[in-house]
Every structure is written in structure tokens, then in C-alpha cells.
C-alpha positions in Angstrom: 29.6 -32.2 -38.8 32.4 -33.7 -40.5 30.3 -34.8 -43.7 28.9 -31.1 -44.3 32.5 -29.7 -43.7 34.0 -32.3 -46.7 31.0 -31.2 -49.1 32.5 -27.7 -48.3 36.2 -28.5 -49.5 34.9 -30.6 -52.1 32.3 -27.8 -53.8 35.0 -24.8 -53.0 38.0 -26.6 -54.5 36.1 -28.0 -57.8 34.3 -25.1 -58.8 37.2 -22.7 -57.4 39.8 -24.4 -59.1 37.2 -23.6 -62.0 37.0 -20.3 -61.9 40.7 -20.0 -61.1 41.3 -21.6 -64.1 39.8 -18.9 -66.0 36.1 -20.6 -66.3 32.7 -19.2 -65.9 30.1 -21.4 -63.1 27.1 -20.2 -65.5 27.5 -23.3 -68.0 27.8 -25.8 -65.1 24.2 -25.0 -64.2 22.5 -27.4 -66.3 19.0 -28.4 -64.8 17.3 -30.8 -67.1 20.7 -32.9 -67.1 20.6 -32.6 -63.1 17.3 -34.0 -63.5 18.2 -36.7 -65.9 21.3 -38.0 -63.7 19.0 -37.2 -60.3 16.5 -39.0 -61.5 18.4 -41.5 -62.9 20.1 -42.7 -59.4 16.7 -42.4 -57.7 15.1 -44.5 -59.6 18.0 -47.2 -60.2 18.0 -47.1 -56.2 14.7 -48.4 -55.7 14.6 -50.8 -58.4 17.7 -52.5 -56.5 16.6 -52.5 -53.1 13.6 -53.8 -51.3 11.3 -52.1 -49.0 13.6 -52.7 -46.2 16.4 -51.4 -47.2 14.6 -48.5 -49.0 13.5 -47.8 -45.1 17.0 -48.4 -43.3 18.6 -46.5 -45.8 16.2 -43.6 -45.0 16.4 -44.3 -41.4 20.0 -43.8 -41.0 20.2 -40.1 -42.1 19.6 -38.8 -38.8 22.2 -40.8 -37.3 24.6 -38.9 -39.8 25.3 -36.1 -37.5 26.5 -38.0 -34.2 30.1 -39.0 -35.8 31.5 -38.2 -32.6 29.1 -40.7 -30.7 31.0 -43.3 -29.8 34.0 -41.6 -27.8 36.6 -42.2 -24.9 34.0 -40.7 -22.5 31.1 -43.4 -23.9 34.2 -45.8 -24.2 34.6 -45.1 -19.8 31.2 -45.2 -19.4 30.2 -48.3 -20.7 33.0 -49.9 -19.1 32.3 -48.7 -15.8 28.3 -49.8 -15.8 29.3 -53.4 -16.7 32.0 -53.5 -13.7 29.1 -51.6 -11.4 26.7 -54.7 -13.0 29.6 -57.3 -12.7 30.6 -56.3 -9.1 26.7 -56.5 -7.8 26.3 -59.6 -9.1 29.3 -61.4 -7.4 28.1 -59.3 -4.4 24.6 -60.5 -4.1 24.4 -62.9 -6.8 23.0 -62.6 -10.0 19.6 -62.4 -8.8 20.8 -59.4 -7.4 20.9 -57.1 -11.1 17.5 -58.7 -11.9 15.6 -55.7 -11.2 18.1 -53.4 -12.6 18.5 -55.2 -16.2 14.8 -55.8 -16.0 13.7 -51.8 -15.4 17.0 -50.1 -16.4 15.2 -46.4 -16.9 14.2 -47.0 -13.0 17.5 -47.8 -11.9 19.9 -46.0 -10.0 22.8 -48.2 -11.5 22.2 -47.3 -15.6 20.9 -44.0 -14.2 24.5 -42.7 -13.7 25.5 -43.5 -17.2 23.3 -41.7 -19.2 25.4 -41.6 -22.3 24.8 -45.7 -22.3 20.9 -45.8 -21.3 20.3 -43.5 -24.2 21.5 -45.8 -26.5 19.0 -48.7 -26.8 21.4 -50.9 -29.3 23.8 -51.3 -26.2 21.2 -51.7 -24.2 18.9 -54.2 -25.4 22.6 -56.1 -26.1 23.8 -56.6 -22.5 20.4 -56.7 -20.6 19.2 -59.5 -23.0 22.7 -61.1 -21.8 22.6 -60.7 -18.3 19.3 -61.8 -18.2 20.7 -65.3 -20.2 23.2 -65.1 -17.5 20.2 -64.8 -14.4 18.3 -67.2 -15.8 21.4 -70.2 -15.9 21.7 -73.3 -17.7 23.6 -72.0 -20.6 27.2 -72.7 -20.4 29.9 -70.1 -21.6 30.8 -71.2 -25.1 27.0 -71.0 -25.8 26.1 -67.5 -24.6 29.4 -66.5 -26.6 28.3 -68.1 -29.9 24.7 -66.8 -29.3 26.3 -63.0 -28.9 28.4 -63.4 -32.1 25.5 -64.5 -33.9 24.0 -61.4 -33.3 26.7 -59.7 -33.8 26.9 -61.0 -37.0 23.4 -60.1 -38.0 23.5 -56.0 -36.4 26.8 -56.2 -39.0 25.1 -57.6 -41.7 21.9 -55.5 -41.5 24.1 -52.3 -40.4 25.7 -52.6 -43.7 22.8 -52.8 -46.2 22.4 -49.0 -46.2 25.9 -48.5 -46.6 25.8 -50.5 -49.6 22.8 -49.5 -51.6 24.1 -45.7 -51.0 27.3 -46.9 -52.7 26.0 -48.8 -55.5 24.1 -46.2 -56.5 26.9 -43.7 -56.1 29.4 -46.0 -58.6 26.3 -45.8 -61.1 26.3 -41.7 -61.4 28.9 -41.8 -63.4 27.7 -44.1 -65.8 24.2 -41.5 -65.6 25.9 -38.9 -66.0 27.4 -40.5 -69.7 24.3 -41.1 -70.6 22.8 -37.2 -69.9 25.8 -35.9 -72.0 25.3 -38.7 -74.8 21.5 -37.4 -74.9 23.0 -33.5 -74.7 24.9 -34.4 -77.8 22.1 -36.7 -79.6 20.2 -32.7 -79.3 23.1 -30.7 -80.3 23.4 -32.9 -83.8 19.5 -32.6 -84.4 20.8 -28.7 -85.5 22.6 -29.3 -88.1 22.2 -26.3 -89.6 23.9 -24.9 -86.3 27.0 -22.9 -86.4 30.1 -23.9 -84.9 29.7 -21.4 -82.2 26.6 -22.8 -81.4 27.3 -25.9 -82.0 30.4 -25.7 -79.7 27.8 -24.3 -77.3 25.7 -27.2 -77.0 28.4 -29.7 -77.3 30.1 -27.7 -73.9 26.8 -27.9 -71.8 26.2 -31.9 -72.7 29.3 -32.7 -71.6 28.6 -31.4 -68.1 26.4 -34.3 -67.8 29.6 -36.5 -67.5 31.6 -33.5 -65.0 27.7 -34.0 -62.5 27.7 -37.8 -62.8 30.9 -38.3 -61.3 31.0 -35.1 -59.2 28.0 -36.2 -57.5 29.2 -40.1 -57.7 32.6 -39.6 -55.7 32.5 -36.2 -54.1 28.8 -36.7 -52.6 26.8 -39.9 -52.4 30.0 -42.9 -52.2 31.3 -40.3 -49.5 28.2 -40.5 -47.1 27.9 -44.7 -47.8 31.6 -44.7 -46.3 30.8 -42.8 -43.5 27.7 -44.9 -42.7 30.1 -47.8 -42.6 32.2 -46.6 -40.4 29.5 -45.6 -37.7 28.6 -49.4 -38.2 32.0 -50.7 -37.2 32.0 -48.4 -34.4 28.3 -49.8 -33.0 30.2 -53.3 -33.4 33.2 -52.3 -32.1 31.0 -51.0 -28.9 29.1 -54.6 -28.8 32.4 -56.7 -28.9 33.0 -54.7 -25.9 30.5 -55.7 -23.8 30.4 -59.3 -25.3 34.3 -59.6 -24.5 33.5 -58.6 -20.8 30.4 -60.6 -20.1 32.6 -63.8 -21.7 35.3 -62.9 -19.2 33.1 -62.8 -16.2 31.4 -65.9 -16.8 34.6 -67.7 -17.1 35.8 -66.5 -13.6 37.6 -63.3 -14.0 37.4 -60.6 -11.3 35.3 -57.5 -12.5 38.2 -55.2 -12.8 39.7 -58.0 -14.9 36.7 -58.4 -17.3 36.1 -54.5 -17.7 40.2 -54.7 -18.9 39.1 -57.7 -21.4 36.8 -55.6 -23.0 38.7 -52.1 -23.2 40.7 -54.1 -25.4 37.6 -54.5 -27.9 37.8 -50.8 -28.6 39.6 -48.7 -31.0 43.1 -47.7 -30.3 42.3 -43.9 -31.0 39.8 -43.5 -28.2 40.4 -46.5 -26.0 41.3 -45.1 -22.9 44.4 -46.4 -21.3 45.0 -48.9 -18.6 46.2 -46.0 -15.4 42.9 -44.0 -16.5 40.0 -47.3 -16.9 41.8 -48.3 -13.8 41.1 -44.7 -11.9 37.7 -44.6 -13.2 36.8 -47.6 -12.1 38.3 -47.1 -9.0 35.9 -44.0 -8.7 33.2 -46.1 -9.4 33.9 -48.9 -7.1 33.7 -45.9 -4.7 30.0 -45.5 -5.7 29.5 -48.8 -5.5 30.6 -48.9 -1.8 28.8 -45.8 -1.1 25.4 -47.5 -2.0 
């Protein structure tokens, strides 16, 4: 898990560097100001942010851990069940995917590609499409504008999570300022303190301001840029299949279409023309088999 692996770095080089340096960890542990800055950022996150977003933000934790989800082999996959789909219907016609868009945990077809029946945001995506498609009287340049609408809105709503994470991870800072300006506020209420006291409680309000931004930069803005990312993936993943369908229903050949929408995908794990060509080869074997 990539995210646990940069908190790692992040807490080993701070606090090593610290103690390198020649400094003690035993001042750093300041609880009532963890509390303060804490409770701070959880509260300042729900005042901003509705129910909603309170729930998708919560909702996408889980989803934290898969950062390796959407690879070459789910890249393959997804192509080859749309050129399985695409070849059936000019077989039989596109009465002929009906059953298999309408009942895709019962059929054979998605069965083979469990990787893509697993996940119900592709899913729901091309079997609403295809079904658009079965059902006619849309023209091309409809269905597209209909797919980049909701596009549009998976980006828009993907996003809100990302960004209520981050506000809230630019505003620790500015939390933790205001735990050390109350640490200092109670080191000048002894004023009959000495200096080596005083020094004391000067040291430990300042930490405040070392937390605030620790936990703004190192921590929270971290995991809202990670969330973001997974989102352009997921979009990256439904430009795909919207790119192929598009190319289909303006005529292309289903090896054609499939090579329309490997071109949606990211460079790093889009797999290359010789190996989309072999797999689909392999699964226009299947195909004939059936």
C-alpha cells in the first residue's frame, strides 16, 4: 500500500532527522495540542461539507488500498469483453447481447472477465449503453454526448472527496498556529516563571505549528491527491469503453473499435498494439469456439 509506505518515509525521515540532529521525540508528544489542531480540522470539515460529501468522503477509504486496480491486465480485459460484445452483435445482431447486458452475473461472456464484472462502475457504464444501442433510435452524436455527460458528472462527484480532504488539509496549518498561539497565551500567564521554564513552555507551544503542518502536508493533502488520482483512473477506464462503443456505432470493425479505445488509456499501462492484437486474437478464438 503505497500510501502507508509514504507515511513510513515521511514519520522516519522527520522525526529521524530529529533525533539525528541531536533532539529528543519526548517534547513532540504534546496531546492537548493534538487535540486542539485534531479537533480543529474535524470540526472545520463538517461545517464545510454537506451530508453528502461527509458520506463519500467516508465511503472512499476503503477504496484507498486498491492503487493498483486499474492495470494492463484490467486494461486487456476490458478491451477484450467489449470486442467479445461487439463481435456478437454484428454476428447476430444486437438483439443478440440482449440477454448478456441484461443478466451479465449469468453470462458466460462477462463471466470470463472477472476483473471487469466485479467492478459495477464499468459495468453499469457499458450495459446502460449497449442497451441505448439495442433499443435504437438514437443516432451516434447523441449516445456520445449522453456518455460524456455522465462522464462529466462520475468526474465531478469523484472529485468532491478529494477536495474536502484537501481543504481541510491546507487549513492544519493555520490550526496548528493557532494551538501554539494558545500554548504561548499559557506560558505568559506565569509570569513569575523562570527562563528555564519559561523556555520550556514556549518550546512545547510551538509544536503546535511543527503538527499543523506535519499533519497538513505529510498526511491528509497526501491522501486527497491520491484519491484524485484513482478518480482520473475510473475516468480514464470509462473514456475507454465510451471511445469504443462511439467507434462501433460509426461502422468500425470490432478489432478496430477495441484499438480506438486502447488509445483512451494511460501510456504507462496501456498495453501495446502486437499484444491487444494477440489477446484479442485469443479471444476471437473463444468466440469461435462458442
Amino acid at each position: 500500500m503505497l500510501i502507508l509506505l509514504g507515511y513510513i518515509v515521511v514519520t522516519l525521515c522527520v522525526f529521524g532527522g530529529f533525533v539525528l540532529a541531536g533532539g529528543f521525540l519526548g517534547p513532540l508528544y504534546q496531546p492537548t495540542e493534538m487535540l486542539m489542531i485534531g479537533g480543529a480540522g474535524v470540526g472545520a470539515f463538517i461545517a464545510a461539507n454537506n451530508g453528502k460529501a461527509i458520506k463519500a468522503t467516508f465511503k472512499i477509504f476503503p477504496k484507498l488500498k486498491r492503487t493498483k486496480k486499474y492495470n494492463k491486465e484490467m486494461y486487456l480485459e476490458l478491451l477484450a469483453v467489449q470486442f467479445k460484445l461487439l463481435t456478437k452483435v454484428r454476428r447476430e445482431g444486437m438483439l443478440g447481447i440482449e440477454r448478456d447486458i441484461d443478466s451479465p452475473q449469468e453470462s458466460a461472456l462477462f463471466q470470463e472477465h472477472p476483473k471487469v464484472l466485479a467492478d459495477p462502475m464499468i459495468m453499469n457504464f457499458l450495459t446502460d449503453y449497449l442497451r441505448l444501442m439495442v433499443a435504437g433510435g438514437m443516432d451516434p452524436m447523441e449516445i456520445d454526448e449522453l456518455m460524456l455527460h455522465e462522464i462529466e458528472t462520475f468526474e465531478q462527484e469523484a472529485h468532491i472527496p478529494a477536495d474536502a480532504i484537501a481543504k481541510v488539509g491546507d487549513a492544519m496549518p493555520a490550526f496548528g498556529i493557532v494551538a501554539a498561539v494558545m500554548g504561548v497565551v499559557k506560558a505568559l500567564t506565569y509570569a513569575d516563571a523562570g527562563p528555564e521554564q519559561m523556555g520550556e513552555m514556549i518550546a512545547h507551544a510551538l509544536v503546535g505549528t511543527f503538527l499543523g503542518i506535519l499533519m497538513g502536508y505529510g498526511f491528509i493533502n497526501p491522501v486527497a491527491s491520491s484519491i484524485e488520482r484513482q478518480a482520473k483512473e475510473a475516468e480514464k477506464m470509462l473514456q475507454c469503453v465510451r471511445i469504443t462503443l462511439l467507434a462501433s456505432l460509426h461502422g468500425y470493425a470490432p478489432q478496430l473499435a477495441v484499438e480506438f479505445g486502447r488509445k483512451a488509456l494511460h501510456t504507462a499501462d496501456r498495453p501495446g498494439f502486437t499484444e491487444l492484437e494477440t489477446y484479442v486474437r485469443n479471444a476471437k478464438s473463444g468466440v469461435a469456439a462458442e
